[in-house]
C-alpha positions in Angstrom: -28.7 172.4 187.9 -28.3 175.9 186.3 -25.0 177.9 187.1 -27.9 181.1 188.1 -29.6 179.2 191.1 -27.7 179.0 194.7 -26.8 176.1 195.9 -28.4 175.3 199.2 -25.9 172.8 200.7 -22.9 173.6 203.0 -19.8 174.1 200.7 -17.0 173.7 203.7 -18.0 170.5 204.4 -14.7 168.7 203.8 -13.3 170.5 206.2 -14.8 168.2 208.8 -13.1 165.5 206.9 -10.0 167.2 206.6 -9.9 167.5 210.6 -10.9 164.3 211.2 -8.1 162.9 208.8 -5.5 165.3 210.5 -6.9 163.8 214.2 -7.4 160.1 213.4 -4.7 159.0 211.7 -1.8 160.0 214.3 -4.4 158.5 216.8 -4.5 155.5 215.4 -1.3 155.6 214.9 0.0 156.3 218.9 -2.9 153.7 219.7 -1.8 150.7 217.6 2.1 151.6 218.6 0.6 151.0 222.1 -1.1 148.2 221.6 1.9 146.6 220.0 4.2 147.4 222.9 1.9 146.4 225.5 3.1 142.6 225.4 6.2 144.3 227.1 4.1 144.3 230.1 4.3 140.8 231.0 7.5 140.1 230.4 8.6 139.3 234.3 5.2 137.4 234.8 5.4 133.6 235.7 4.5 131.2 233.2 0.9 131.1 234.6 0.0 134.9 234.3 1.8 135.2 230.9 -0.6 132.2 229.5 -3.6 134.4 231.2 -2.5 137.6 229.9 -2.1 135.8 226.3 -5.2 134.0 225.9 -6.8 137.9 226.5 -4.4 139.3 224.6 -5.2 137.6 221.4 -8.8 138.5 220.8 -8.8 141.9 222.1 -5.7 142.6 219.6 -8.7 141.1 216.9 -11.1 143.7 218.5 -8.5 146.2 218.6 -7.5 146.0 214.9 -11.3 145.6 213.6 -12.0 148.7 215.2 -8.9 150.6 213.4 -10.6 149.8 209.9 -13.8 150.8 211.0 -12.6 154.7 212.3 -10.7 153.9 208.2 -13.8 153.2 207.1 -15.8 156.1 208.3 -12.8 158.5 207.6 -12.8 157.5 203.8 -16.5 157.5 203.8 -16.8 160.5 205.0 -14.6 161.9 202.1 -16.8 160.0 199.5 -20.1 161.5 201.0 -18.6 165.2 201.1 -20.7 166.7 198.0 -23.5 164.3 198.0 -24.6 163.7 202.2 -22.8 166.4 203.9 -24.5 166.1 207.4 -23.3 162.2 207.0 -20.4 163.6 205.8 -20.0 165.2 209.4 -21.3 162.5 211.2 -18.7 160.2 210.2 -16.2 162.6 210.2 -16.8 163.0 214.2 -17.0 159.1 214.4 -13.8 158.4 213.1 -11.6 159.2 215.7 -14.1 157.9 218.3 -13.7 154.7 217.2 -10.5 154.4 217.6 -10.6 155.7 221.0 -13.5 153.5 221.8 -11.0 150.7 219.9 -8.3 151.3 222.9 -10.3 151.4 225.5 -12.0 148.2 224.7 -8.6 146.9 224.4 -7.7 148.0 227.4 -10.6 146.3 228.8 -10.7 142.9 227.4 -6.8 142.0 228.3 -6.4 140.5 231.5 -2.8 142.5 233.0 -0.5 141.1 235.0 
């Protein structure tokens, strides 16, 4: 493209990215603290409820952590598609940290509390 002709696409796109990096990633981070710490919760339960609260436990840890690298996922992809996609640029941007607060509260969900 010639340096005389405007370009057409939004040129503070990364900004969205830059937010969403700034938002996510102590999210993530105050989330999967959380999450670790949460096994504190049955530690008076009987031998029964602390079996129960294990068996849920285990998979929606799995849940938990497959949703943290998909709000990775759409954070770094969001940087890659800056310049090229920016409305998907933006898109993911706002996705990010949505999955990791749709992440927790599937978490939250899926383990059976004492």
């Amino acid at each position: 493209m010639p340096d005389n002709v405007m370009d057409s696409r939004p040129r503070h796109t990364w900004v969205a990215s830059l937010i969403s990096t700034l938002v996510t990633l102590p999210l993530a981070f105050v989330a999967l603290a959380f999450t670790m710490l949460s096994p504190m919760a049955c530690d008076p339960c009987s031998e029964a409820e602390s079996d129960r609260f294990s068996r849920s436990f285990d998979p929606a840890w799995t849940v938990f952590c497959c949703g943290l690298v998909l709000a990775l996922i759409a954070l770094v992809t969001s940087w890659v598609l800056n310049r090229r996609r920016p409305p998907a640029c933006v898109a993911l941007a706002v996705l990010a940290p949505g999955t990791v607060v749709l992440a927790w509260v599937v978490f939250m969900s899926l383990v059976d509390w004492p």
